[in-house]
Each structure stands twice: as C-alpha cells, then as structure tokens.
C-alpha positions as semicolon CSV with decimal commas, in nm:
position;residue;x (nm);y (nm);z (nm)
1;X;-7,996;-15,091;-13,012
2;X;-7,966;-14,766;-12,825
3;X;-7,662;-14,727;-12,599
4;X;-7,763;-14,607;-12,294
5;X;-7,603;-14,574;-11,947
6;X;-7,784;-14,745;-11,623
7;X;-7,668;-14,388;-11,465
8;X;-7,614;-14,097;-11,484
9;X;-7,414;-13,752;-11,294
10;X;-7,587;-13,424;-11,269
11;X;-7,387;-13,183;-11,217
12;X;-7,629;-12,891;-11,084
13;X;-7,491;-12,517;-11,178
14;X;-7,816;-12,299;-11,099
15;X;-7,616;-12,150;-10,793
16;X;-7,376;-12,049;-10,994
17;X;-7,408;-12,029;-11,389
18;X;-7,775;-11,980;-11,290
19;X;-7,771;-11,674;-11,077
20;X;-7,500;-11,491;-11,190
21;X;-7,740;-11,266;-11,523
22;X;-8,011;-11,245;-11,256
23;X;-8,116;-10,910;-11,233
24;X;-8,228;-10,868;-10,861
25;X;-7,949;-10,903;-10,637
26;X;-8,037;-11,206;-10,398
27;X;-7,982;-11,245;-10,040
28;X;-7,729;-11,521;-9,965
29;X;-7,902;-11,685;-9,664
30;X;-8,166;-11,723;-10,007
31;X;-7,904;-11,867;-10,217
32;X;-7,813;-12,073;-9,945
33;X;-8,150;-12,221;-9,895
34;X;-8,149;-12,302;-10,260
35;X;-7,796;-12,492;-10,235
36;X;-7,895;-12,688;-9,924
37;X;-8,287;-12,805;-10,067
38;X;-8,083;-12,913;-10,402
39;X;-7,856;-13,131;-10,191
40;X;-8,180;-13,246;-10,004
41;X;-8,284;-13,328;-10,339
42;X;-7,996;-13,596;-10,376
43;X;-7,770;-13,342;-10,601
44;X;-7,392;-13,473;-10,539
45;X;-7,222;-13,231;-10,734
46;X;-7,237;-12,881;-10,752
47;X;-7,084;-12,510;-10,901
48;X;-7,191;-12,280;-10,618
49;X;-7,062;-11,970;-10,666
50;X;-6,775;-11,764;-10,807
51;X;-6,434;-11,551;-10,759
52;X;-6,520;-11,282;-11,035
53;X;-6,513;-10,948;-10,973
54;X;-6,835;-10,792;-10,828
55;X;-6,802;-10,508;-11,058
56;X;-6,871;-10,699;-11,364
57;X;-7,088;-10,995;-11,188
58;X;-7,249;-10,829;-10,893
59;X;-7,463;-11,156;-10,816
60;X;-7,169;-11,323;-10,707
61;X;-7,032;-11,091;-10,473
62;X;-7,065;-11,289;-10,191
63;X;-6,903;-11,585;-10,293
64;X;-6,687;-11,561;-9,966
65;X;-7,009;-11,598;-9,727
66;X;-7,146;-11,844;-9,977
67;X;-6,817;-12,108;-9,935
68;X;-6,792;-12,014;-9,551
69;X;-7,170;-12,173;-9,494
70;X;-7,252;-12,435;-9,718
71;X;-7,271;-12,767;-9,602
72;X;-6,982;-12,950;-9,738
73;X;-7,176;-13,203;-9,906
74;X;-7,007;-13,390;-10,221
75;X;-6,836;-13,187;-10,433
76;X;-6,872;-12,863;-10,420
77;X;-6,733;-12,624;-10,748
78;X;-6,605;-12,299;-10,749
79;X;-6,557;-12,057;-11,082
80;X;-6,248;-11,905;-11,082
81;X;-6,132;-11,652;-11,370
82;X;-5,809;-11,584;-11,301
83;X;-5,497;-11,581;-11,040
84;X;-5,653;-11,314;-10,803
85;X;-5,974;-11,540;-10,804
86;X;-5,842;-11,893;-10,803
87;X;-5,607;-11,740;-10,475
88;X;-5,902;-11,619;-10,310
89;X;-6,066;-11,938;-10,332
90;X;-5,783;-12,169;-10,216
91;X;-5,758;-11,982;-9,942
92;X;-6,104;-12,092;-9,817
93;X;-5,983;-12,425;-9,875
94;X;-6,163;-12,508;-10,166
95;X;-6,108;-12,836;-10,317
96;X;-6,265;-12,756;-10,661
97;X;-6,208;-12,502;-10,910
98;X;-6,377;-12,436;-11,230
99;X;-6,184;-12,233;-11,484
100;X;-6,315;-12,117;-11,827
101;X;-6,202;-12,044;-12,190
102;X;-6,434;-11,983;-12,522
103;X;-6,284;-12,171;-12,807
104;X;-6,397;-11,843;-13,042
105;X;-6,092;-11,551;-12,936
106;X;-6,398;-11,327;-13,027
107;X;-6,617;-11,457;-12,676
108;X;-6,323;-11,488;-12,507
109;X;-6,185;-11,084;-12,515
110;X;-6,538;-10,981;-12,481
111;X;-6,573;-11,240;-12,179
112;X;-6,241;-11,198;-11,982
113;X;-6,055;-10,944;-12,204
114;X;-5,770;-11,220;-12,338
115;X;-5,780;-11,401;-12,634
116;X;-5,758;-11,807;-12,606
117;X;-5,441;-11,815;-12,644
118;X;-5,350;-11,579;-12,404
119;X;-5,604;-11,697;-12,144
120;X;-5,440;-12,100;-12,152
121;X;-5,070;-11,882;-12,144
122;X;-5,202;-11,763;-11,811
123;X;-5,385;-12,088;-11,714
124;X;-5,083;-12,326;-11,793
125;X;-4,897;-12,229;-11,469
126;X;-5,187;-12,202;-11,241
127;X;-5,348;-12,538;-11,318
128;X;-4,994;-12,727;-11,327
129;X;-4,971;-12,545;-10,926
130;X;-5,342;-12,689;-10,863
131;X;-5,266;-12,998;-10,994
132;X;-4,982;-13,002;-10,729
133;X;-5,174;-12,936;-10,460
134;X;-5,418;-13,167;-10,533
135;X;-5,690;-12,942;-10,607
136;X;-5,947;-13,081;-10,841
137;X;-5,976;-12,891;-11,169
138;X;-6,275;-12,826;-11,403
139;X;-6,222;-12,687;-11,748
140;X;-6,550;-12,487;-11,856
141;X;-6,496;-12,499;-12,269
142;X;-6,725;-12,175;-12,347
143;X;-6,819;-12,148;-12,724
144;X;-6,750;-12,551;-12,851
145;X;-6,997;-12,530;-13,110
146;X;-7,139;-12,172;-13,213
147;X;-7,020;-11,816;-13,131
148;X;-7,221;-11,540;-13,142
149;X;-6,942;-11,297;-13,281
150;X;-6,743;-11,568;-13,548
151;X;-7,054;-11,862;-13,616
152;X;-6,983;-12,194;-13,642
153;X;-6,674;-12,345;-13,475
154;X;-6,445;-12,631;-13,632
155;X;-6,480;-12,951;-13,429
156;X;-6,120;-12,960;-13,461
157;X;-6,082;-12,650;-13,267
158;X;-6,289;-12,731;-12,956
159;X;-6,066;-13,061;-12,968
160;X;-5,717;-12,865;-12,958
161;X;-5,860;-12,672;-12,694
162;X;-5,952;-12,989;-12,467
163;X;-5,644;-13,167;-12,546
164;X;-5,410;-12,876;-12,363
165;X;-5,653;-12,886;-12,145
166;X;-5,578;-13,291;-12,061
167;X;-5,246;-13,234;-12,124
168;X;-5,208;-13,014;-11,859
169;X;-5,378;-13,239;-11,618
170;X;-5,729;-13,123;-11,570
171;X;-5,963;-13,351;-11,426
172;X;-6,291;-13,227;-11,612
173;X;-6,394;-13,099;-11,906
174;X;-6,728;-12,938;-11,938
175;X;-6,822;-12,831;-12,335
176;X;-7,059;-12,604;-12,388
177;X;-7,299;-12,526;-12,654
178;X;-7,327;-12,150;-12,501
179;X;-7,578;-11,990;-12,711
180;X;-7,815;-12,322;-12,788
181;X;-7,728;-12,320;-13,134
182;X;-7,594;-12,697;-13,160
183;X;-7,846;-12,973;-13,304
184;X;-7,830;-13,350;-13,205
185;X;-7,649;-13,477;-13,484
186;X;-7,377;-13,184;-13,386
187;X;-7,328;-13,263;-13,005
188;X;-7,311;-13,636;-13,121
189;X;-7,030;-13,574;-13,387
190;X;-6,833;-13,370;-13,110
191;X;-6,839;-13,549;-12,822
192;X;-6,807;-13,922;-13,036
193;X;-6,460;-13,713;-13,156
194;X;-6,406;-13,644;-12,771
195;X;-6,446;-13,951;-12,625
196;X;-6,249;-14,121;-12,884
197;X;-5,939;-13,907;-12,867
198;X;-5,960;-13,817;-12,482
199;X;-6,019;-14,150;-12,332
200;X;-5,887;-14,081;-12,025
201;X;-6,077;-13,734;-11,854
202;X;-6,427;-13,685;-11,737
203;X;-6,686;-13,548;-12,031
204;X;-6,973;-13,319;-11,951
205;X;-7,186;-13,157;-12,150
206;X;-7,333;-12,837;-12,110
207;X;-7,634;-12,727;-12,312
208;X;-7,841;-12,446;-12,279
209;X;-8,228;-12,431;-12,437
210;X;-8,209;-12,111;-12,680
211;X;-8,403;-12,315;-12,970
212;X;-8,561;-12,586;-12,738
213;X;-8,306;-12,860;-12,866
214;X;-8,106;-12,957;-12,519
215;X;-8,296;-13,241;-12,432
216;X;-8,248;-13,404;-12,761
217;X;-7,891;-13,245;-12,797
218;X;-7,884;-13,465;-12,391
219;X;-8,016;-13,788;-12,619
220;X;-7,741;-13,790;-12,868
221;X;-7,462;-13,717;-12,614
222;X;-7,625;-14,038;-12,457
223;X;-7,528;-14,235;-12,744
224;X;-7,210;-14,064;-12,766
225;X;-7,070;-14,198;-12,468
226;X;-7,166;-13,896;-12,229
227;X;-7,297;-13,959;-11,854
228;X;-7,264;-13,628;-11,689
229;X;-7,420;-13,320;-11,798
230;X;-7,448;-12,974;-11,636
231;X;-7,785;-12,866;-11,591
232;X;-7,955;-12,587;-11,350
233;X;-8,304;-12,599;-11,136
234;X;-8,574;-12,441;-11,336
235;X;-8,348;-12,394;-11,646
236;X;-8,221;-12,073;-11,548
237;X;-7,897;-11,881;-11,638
238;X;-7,724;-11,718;-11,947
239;X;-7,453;-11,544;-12,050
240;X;-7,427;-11,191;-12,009
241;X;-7,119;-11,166;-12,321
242;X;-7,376;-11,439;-12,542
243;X;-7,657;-11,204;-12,696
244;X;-7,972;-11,369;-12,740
245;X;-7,844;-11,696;-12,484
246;X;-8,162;-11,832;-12,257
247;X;-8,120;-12,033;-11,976
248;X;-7,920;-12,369;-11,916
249;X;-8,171;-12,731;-11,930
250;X;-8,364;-12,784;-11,668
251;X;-8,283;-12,971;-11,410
252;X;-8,594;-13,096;-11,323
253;X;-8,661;-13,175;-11,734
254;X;-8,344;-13,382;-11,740
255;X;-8,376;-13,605;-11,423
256;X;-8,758;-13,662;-11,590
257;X;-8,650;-13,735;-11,950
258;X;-8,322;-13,971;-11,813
259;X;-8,534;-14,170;-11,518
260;X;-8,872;-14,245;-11,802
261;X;-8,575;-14,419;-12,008
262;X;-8,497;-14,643;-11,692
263;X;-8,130;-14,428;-11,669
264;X;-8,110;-14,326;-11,275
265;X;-7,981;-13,995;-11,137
266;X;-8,064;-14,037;-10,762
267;X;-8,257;-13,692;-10,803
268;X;-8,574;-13,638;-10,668
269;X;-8,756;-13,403;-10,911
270;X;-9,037;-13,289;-10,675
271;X;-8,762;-13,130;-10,442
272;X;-8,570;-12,940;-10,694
273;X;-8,880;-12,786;-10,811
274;X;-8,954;-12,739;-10,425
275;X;-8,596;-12,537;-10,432
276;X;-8,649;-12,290;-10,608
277;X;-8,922;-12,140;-10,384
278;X;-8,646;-11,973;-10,256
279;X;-8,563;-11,770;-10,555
280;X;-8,916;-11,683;-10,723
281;X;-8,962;-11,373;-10,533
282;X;-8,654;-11,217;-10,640
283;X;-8,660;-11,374;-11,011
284;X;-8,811;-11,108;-11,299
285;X;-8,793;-11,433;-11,500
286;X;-9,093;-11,657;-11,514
287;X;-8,948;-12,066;-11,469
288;X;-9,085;-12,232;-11,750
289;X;-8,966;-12,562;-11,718
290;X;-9,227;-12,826;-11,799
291;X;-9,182;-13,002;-11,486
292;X;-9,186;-12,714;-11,285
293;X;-9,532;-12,629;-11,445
294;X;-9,653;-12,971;-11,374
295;X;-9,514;-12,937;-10,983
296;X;-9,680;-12,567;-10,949
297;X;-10,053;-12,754;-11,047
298;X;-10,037;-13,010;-10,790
C-alpha cells in the first residue's frame, strides 16, 4: 500500500529562488503583483526575496521595498547569506530567515566564497542569536545529492550537514537536489535516512527539473515520509554557480500531480498560472510547465 499524506505544504520560492538568474531586471510593483496573486492563490508559505549583494544578484536588489510592501500573509521567508544580510533583514522585522550551505566545499567557495566548514563556523553564532530572538530559521542544504564540480555526494555527508544544522536549533531544513541530477530511488534513500535520524525538524525537499525527474523524485519523497516541498510558479529559477541547472518544479505541476492522488494543498492551480502574467513580459524564458500550457489554451 502506498503511504501517502491527506496533505500537503507548498512552500512557493518563484519570488525568490525563481527570479534571482532572470535576466531582465523586473520592476518590484511586478514582483509584487506576483507575490500577492500567489497568496490569492491560497500559497501560505513563501521565500520572497533576498539580502545578497546586488552586485552579484542584481534581481534582488530591492529586497528592502519588497519586505516593506508585501502583505504579511503566512509566513513570509527571507534569504540571508551572511551577517551583513541576516542584520539587514532583522531590522525590517523579519520573522523568517533562510540561510544556505552546499554540502560539496567545491559549490560552496564558488557560491559564497567559504568552504562548508567555514560557512557553518560563521553560521553557528548567528543562528544560536536567531534562535534567541525567536526568529524562525530555514536551512537551505545546496548540493545534497550531486555537485557539478565533485559528482556524487555521500548520503552520509548531506546527513552530517543537517544534523549541525538541528543541533544548532534550526527549525527547517530544505535539501536540495540543485542541479536535477537525483533519481527516485535516490531522494527516497536520503530523505528515509533523514527522517529516521532527524525525527524532530521540519523536512522539505527541493528539486529542480534538469532531466524531467522532480515529479517522480516528489513521489518517492512521498513515501519517504516528506509533506513539504519547495516548488516555484511556472518552474522557473536556477542557479547561477550550477552550470547546466534548469528551473525548480512547477508549482502548478505539483499542486496537479498531489490533488489527482486525493493529497490536498489548498492551491488553486488556475491562479498561479494566472500569476505569472505579471512576469511574462519581462521573462526571455518561455514557461513550459504542462499546466501552464494547458491554462494558456483555455
């Protein structure tokens, strides 16, 4: 018998994790159309921008206008990098911040220039002072089961990296398969190991469609335990240090595939396709999901 959840959390990241390789800069009154007809679409949880550096991520440059005018509707995330960052956004009273590490030390200098180790010797303090002000934390784990630079990574090593993760208090965990290398029997190996020896924190998983695998990669996290995954309207994103790394799943794909098995997300599909009507004139990218398709033929 297939174990299946009667529910499931979306956790949408297209305003964020989305946006941020897109080549046209977009206005924010745009990007916050898009967050506010996502909400509209019943999305409870949400990454909507981040504190990086406009130098090296231009998109996100106005992350400060972007936290300033959202409606505060459920739970809002913000990606934070490093001190500078995570300051910046705490001082706009957010009440949740993303971080991120790559299990590969390859991904990681390219990414943010420290290797793991060095990046959780700068995290330790500043998630133990989050913790204390009550400040809901989200570890991003970049590169849990391929990296472009070093392959294949051990299991064991994307574990290690959670566990100081958990020990350190975070609420969240988000793995990633960041280049859409991982099959189904993979992602249900991992996150079985996950859920067995981390009992106690939220598990997402975070897949992007390089080989046209997430959905099924989605399935076998199903039976794994999993009931929140990251996803992104209209599948798009990437990662500008991952060569050859296409968008996130679709949004729209996932709510489909999950509600057809009877699993419910409280997402209506028609309005996140709707959504991104607000990006498509600035997108050089063509949205290929297949729901999105079937919504642009009605």
């Amino acid at each position: 018998m297939l174990n299946l959840p009667n529910q499931v959390t979306i956790i949408e990241v297209g305003p964020r994790d989305g946006l941020q390789n897109t080549q046209h800069i977009i206005p924010t009154i745009q990007k916050l159309n898009f967050i506010h007809s996502l909400q509209d679409a019943g999305i409870k949880e949400m990454e909507i921008t981040s504190f990086v550096s406009p130098k090296w991520v231009p998109q996100m440059a106005d992350h400060t206008d972007i936290v300033m005018n959202v409606n505060k509707i459920g739970k809002q995330y913000v990606l934070a990098p490093n001190e500078i960052g995570i300051q910046k956004a705490l001082s706009l009273n957010s009440k949740a911040i993303a971080v991120f590490v790559g299990v590969s030390n390859t991904f990681n200098k390219k990414n943010i220039n420290q290797t793991t180790l060095e990046s959780m010797n700068t995290l330790t303090p500043i998630i133990k002072d989050l913790k204390k002000e009550g400040v809901f934390v989200r570890a991003c784990i970049s590169t849990a089961f391929y990296c472009p630079y070093e392959g294949g990574i051990f299991p064991e090593d994307t574990l290690a990296l959670c566990r100081q993760f958990v020990d350190l208090g975070v609420d969240e965990l988000s793995v990633a398969d960041t280049i859409g290398m991982a099959n189904p029997v993979e992602s249900y190996s991992l996150f079985s190991l996950l859920k067995q020896e981390l009992p106690n924190v939220l598990l997402t998983a975070h897949f992007h469609d390089t080989r046209q695998m997430a959905l099924a990669n989605i399935f076998a996290s199903l039976q794994a335990g999993i009931n929140r995954f990251d996803s992104s309207a209209g599948g798009l994103g990437g990662c500008p240090f991952a060569k050859g790394a296409t968008g996130n799943v679709a949004t729209e794909d996932v709510v489909f595939m999950l509600e057809q098995m009877g699993i419910q997300t409280g997402i209506d599909i028609q309005k996140v396709c709707k959504s991104l009507k607000h990006l498509q004139p600035f997108l050089k990218e063509e949205i290929s999901s297949a729901q999105y398709k079937l919504y642009q033929q009605r």
